[in-house]
C-alpha positions as CSV (number, residue, x, y, z in Angstrom):
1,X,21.1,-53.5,27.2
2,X,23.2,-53.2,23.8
3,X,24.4,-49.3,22.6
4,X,22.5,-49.1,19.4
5,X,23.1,-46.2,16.6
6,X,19.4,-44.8,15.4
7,X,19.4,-45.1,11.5
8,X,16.7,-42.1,11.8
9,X,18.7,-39.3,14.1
10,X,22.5,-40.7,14.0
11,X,22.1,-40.6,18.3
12,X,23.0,-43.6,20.2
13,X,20.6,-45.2,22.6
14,X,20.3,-48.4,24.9
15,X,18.3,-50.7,23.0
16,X,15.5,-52.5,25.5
17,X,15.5,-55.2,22.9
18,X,16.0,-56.5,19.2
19,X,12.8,-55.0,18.5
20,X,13.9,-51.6,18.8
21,X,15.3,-50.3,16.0
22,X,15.4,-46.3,16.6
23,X,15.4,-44.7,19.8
24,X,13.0,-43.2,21.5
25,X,12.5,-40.1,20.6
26,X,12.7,-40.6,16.9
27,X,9.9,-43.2,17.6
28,X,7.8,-40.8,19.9
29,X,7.9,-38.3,16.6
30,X,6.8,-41.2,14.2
31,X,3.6,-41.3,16.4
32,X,3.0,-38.0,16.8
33,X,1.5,-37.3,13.3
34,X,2.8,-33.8,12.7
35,X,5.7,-35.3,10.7
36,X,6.3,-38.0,7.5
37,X,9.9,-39.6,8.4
38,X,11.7,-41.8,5.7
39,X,15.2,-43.0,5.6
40,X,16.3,-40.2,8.3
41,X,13.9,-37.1,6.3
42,X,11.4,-35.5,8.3
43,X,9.0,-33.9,6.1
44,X,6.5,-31.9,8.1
45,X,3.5,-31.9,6.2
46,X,1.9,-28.6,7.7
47,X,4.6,-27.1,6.3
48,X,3.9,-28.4,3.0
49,X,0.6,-27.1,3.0
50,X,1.7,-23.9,4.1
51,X,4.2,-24.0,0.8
52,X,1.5,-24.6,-1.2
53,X,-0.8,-21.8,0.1
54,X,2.1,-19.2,-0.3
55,X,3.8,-20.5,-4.1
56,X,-0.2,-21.3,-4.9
57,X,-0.6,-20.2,-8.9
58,X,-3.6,-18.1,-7.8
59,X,-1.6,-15.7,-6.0
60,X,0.9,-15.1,-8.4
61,X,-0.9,-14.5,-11.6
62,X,-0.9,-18.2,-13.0
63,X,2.9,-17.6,-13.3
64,X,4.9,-20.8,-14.8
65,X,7.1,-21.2,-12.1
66,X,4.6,-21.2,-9.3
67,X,2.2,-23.5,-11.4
68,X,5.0,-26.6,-11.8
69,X,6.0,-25.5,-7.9
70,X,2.4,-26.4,-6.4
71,X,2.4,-29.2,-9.1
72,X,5.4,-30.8,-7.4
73,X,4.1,-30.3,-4.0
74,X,1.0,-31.7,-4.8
75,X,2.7,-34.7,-6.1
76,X,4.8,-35.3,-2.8
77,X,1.7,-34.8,-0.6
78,X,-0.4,-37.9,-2.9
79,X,3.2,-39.8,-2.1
80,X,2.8,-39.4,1.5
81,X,-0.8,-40.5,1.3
82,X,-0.4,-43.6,-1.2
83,X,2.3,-44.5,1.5
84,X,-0.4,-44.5,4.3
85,X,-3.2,-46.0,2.6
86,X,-4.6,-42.2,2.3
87,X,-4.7,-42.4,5.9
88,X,-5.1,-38.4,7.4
89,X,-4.9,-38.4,11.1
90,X,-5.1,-35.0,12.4
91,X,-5.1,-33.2,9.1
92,X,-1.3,-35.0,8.7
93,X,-0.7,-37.9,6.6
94,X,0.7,-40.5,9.4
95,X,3.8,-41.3,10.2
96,X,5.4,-44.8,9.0
């Protein structure tokens, strides 16, 4: 076995084999669901939902700010789901 770095986490692991690129647990959390991982960035997207409840326009009187907020959040969240085909598993776009 070879001492690998994981480009996800920065830990090092024993790779099994050139097909393993990221150690385990960074690839047990890419098949969880509950997160969106890209180039080392979890982005849990419950949380993001929970953003957009709280910030949501309706509950602060259709202010500007919260308006282009949820905007923005609604645009990352249609980015998570173009990336997986629109794929939901779980209520969470899947991981890569």
């Amino acid at each position: 076995m070879k001492r690998k770095i994981c480009p996800d986490c920065g830990r090092t692991f024993n790779q099994a084999g050139k097909w393993q690129v990221i150690c385990r647990r960074c690839y047990a959390i890419s098949k969880s669901g509950d997160s969106f991982k890209k180039d080392g960035v979890h982005i849990e997207v419950d949380l993001l939902k929970k953003i957009r409840l709280l910030c949501h326009p309706d509950k602060h009187d259709g202010s500007e700010l919260s308006t282009s907020v949820t905007a923005e959040i609604n645009l990352l969240m249609n980015k998570i789901k173009s990336l997986h085909d629109g794929k939901i598993k779980n209520g969470h776009a899947c991981p890569i």
